[in-house]
C-alpha positions in Angstrom: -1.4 0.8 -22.6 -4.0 -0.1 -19.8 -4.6 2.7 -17.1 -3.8 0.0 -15.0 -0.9 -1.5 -16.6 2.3 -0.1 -15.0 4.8 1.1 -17.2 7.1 -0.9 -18.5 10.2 1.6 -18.0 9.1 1.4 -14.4 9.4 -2.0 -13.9 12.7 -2.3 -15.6 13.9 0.9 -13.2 12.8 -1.6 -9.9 14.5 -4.6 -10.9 17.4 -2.2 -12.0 17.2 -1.2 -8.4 17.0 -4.5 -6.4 19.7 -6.0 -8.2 22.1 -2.7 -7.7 20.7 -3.1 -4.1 21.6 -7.3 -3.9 25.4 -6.1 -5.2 25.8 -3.8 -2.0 24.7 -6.0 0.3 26.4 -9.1 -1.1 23.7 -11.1 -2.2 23.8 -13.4 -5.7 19.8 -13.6 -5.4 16.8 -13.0 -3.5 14.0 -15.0 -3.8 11.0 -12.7 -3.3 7.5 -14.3 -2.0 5.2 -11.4 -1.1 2.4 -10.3 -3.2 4.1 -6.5 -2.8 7.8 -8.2 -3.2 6.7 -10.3 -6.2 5.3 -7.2 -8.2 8.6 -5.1 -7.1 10.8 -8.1 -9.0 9.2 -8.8 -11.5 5.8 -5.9 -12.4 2.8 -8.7 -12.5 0.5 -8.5 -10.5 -1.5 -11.6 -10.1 -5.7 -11.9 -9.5 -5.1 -14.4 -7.6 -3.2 -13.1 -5.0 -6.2 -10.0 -4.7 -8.9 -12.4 -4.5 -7.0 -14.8 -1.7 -4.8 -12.1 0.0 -1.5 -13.9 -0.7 0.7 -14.9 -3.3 0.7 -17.9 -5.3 3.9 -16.9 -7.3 7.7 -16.0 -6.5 10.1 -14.2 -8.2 13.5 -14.9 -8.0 15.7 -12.3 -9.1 19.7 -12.6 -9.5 22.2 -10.3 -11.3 21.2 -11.3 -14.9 17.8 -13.5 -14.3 14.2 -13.2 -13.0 12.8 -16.5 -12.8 9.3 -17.0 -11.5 7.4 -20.0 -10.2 3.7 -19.6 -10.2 0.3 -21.7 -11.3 -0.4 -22.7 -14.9 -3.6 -20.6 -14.2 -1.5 -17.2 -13.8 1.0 -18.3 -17.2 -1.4 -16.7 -19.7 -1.6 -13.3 -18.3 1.6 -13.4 -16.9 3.0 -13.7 -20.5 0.7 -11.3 -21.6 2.2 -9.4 -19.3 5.3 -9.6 -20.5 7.5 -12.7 -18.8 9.3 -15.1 -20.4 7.5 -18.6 -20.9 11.4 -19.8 -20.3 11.6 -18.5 -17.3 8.4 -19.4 -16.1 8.3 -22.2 -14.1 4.5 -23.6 -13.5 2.8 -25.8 -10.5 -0.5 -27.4 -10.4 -3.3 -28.1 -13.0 -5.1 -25.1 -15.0 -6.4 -25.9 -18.8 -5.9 -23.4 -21.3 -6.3 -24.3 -25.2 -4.9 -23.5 -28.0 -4.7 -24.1 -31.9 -2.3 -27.1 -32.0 -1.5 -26.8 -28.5 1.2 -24.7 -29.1 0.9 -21.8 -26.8 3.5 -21.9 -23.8 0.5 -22.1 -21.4 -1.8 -24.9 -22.5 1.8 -27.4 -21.9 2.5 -26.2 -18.3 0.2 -28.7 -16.9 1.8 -30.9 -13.9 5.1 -29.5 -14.8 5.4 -29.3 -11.4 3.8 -30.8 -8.5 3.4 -27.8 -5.7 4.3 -24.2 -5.1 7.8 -25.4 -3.2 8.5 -27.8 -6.5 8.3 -25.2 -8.8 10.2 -22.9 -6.4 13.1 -25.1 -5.6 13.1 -25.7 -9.7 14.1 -22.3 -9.8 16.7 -22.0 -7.6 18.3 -25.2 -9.3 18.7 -22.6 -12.1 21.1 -20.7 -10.1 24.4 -21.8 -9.8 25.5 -23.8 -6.7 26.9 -22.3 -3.5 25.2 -19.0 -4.4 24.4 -16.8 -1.6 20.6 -16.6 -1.7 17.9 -14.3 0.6 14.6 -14.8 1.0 11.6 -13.2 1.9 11.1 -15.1 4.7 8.4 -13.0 6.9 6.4 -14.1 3.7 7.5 -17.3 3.9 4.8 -19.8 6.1 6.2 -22.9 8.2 5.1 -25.5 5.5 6.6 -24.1 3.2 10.0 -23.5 4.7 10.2 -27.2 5.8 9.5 -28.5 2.3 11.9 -26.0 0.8 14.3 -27.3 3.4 13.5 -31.0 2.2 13.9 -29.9 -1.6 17.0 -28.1 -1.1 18.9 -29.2 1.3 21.8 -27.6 0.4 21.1 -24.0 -0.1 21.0 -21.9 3.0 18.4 -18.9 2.5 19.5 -15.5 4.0 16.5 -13.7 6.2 16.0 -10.6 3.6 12.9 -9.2 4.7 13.9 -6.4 6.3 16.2 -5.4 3.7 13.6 -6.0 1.3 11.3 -3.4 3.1 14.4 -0.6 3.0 15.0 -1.0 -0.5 11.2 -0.4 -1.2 11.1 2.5 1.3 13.1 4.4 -0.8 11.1 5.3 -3.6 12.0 5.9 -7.6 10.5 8.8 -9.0 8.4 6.8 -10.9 7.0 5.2 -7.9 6.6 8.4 -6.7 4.5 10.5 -9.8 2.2 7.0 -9.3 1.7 7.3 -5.5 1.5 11.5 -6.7 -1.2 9.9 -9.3 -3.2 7.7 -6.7 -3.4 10.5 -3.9 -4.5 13.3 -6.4 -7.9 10.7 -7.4 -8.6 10.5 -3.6 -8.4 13.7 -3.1 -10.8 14.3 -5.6 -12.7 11.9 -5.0 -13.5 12.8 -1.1 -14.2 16.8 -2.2 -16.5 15.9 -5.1 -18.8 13.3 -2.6 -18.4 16.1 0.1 -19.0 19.2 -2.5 -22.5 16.9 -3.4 -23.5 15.7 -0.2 -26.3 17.3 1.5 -28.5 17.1 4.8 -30.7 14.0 4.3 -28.3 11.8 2.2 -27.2 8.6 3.8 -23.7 7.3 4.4 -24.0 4.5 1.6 -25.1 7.5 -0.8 -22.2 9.5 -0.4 -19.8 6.8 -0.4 -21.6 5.7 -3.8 -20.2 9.1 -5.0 -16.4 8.8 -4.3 -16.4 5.2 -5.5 -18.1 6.4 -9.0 -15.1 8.8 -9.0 -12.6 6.5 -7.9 -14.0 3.8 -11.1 -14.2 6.9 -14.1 -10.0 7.8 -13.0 -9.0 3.9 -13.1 -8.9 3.7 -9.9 -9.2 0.4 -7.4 -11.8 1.0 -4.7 -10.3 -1.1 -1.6 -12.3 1.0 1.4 -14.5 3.7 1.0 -14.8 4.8 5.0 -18.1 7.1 5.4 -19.5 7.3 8.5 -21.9 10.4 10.2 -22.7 11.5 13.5 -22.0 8.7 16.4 -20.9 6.0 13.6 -18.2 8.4 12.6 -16.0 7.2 16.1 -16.1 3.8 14.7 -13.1 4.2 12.5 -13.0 1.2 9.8 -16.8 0.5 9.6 -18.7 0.3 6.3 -21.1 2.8 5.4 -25.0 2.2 6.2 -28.4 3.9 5.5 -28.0 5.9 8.7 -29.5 9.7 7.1 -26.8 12.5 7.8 -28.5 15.2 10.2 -27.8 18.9 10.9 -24.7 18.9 13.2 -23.2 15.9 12.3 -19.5 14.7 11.8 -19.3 13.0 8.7 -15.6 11.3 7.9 -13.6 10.0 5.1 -11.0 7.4 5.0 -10.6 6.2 1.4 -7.8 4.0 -0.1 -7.3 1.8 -2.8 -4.8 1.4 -6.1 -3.9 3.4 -9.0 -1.4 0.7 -11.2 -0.4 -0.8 -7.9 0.5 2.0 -5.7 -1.8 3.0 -3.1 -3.1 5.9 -1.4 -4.9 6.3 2.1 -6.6 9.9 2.7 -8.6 11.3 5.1 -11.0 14.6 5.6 -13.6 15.2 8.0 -17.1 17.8 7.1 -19.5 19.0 9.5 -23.6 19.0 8.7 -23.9 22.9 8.7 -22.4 25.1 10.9 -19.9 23.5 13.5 -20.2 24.1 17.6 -17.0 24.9 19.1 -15.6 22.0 20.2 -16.0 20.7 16.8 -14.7 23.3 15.9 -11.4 23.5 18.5 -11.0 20.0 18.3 -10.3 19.6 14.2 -8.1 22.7 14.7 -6.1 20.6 16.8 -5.9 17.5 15.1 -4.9 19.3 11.4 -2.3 21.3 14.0 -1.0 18.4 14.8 -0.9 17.1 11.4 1.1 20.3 10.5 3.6 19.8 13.1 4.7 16.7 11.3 5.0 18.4 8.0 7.1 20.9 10.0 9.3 18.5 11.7 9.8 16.0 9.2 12.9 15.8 7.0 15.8 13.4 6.5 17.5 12.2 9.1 14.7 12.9 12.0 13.4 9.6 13.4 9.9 8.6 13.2 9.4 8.4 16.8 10.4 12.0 17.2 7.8 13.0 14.9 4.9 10.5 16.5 6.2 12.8 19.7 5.7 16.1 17.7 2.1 15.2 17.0 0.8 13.7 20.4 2.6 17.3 22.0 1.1 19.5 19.7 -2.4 18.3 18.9 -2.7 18.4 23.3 -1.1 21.5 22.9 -3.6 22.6 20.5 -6.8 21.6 22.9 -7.7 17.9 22.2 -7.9 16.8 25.8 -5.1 15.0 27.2 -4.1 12.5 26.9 -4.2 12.1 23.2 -3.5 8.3 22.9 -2.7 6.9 19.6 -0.6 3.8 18.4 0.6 5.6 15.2 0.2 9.0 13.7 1.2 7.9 10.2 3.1 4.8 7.7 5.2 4.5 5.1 2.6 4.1 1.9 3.7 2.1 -1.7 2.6 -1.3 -2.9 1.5 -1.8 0.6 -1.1 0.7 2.2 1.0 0.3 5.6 5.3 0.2 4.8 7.9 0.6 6.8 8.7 2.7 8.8 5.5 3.4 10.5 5.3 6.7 12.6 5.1 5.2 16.0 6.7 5.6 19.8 9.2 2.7 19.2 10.3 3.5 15.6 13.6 4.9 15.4 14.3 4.6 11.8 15.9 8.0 10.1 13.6 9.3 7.5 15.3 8.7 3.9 15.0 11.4 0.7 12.4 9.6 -1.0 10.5 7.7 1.6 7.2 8.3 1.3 4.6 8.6 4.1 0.6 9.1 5.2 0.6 11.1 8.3 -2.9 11.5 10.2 -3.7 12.4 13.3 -7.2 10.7 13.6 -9.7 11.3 17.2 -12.4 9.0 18.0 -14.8 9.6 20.6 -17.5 6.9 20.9 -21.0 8.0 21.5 -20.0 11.8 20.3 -17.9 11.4 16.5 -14.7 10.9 15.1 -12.7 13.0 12.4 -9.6 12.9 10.7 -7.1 14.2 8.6 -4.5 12.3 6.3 -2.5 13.3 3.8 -0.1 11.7 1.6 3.8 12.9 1.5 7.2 12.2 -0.5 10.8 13.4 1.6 12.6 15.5 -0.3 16.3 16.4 0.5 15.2 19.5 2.7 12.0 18.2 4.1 8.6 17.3 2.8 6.4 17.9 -0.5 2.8 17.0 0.0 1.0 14.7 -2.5 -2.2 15.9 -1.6 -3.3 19.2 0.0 -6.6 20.3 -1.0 -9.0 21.4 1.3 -7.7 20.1 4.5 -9.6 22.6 7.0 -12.9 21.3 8.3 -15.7 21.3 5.7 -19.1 22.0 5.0 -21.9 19.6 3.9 -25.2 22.5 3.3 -28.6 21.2 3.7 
């Protein structure tokens, strides 16, 4: 099996899991449109839907069925993937051949008009009066008039809240992959910062954690390395700008390993740090630690986005420490519910699983970070990655 392939027990674990999930809440279907959501239902993960940023498919998954509407164009390696050509319901025109033209994909031309033909096709499958949900934050204006001119008579539940608590909660699985994601990152940022040296640019360093990120499998989505001044700017692309003695140079690195992503942070000084570089790190990771302290289930996130703002002031980052979020929820997504934030009062959950950072960024002086990944347990926290969290050390 492809590195990137997710396992197939996996797949069968999360549909296993919705469906037990649509039983409890009352549901006879959900009709998932999200590029995350769609992956969830049914494990494919579509090109398409990486190069455009949203879905062209949707997976509608009922006690005994998944049924998914997508392009002809996404029918060959969806069934190479694994779905059934029966339950495969295609839109639009894409030309695959084959010897006699009897492959499933090279028929599925014009089987269906649109993206909302092939979708209401699929819910004609289900039997009538069923209570359906829908993914409806995913779901654009257009497409819920013509839906509503398709199907006139099927009423679509708002599930996309509950969809986001159902993947919140992750399977072990899930949870060894986001372990598996985080631990490449980590290894990543300490090999580019272990070879990194005074007189390297930004772009060089980041060329070294994306070649580490390729060899594991991984998918480079943002390699964030900026130095001295640059590294306030928080999501800026690294340059040519040479690292100097006394400079902040700072990670921020995320991308996918089989679908599940991870988001890190570490910060490294250009030789020797001055003290308020110094003091200032020692207050941000303090503040980091706080929430590792703090968290478990049942606390909300707000009380833990309190926890960090107090301590990392406490700590000696002048006041006041303003930040929108000291952490998110982290899965098929990079930012999940719930996000550690002043208005968030949703109870953390054994088996959520979290970033938590506690970034500063000070124009015209530097920025640094820390941000690791975490899983709750039933007593509190384990760490997904934890190497090498104190302030480094880039030698000349």
């Amino acid at each position: 099996m492809s590195a990137r392939r997710i396992p197939a027990a996996l797949v069968e674990a999360r549909r296993a899991n919705l469906r037990a999930a649509l039983d409890r809440a009352g549901f006879d279907g959900v009709l998932t449109l999200s590029a995350a959501n769609v992956d969830y239902a049914s494990g494919y993960r579509s090109v398409a839907a990486v190069v455009h940023g949203t879905s062209p498919l949707a997976a509608l998954v009922t006690g005994d069925r998944l049924i998914v509407a997508g392009p002809v164009s996404d029918s060959a390696p969806a069934f190479d993937f694994g779905l059934e050509p029966d339950d495969y319901l295609a839109y639009g025109r894409f030309f695959f051949e084959s010897e006699g033209g009897l492959a499933a994909p090279t028929r599925l031309v014009d089987q269906h008009a649109d993206y909302a033909s092939a979708i209401a096709a699929a819910v004609a499958r289900v039997p009538a009066g069923s209570r359906l949900a829908i993914d409806d934050a995913a779901c654009p204006e257009p497409l819920r008039r013509r839906l509503g001119e398709l199907l006139p008579a099927t009423e679509f539940v708002d599930a996309s809240g509950w969809l986001a608590e159902v993947r919140a909660v992750k399977l072990e699985g899930e949870v060894e992959l986001l372990e598996r994601s985080a631990r490449i990152v980590e290894h990543a940022m300490l090999t580019a910062i272990d070879e990194a040296a005074i007189g390297m640019t930004e772009a060089d360093i980041a060329r070294i954690v994306t070649r580490e990120l390729v060899a594991a499998d991984f998918d480079p989505r943002f390699t964030v390395v900026t130095a001295g001044e640059r590294s306030a700017l928080a999501d800026a692309f690294a340059t040519d700008r040479v690292v100097r003695e006394g400079d902040l140079v700072r990670f921020d690195i995320g991308g996918m390993y089989q679908g599940y992503w991870a988001d890190l942070g570490r910060t490294a000084v250009a030789g020797e740090p001055t003290a308020r570089q110094a003091s200032f790190y020692r207050a941000i990771l303090a503040g980091e630690e706080a929430q590792f302290e703090l968290a478990k289930p049942g606390v909300p996130a707000e009380e833990i986005f309190r926890r960090a703002i107090e301590v990392t002031e406490a700590e000696g980052l002048p006041a006041p420490y303003r930040r929108q979020h000291c952490g998110h929820g982290i899965g098929l997504e990079v930012y999940e519910a719930p996000i550690i934030r002043p208005d968030a009062p949703t109870p953390l959950v054994p088996g959520m699983t979290f970033c938590f950072e506690t970034p500063y960024y000070e124009l015209g002086w530097g920025g640094m970070m820390v941000e690791d990944a975490l899983v709750v347990t039933e007593t509190g926290i384990r760490l997904l990655s934890d190497r090498r969290r104190e302030l480094q050390v880039i030698s000349a």
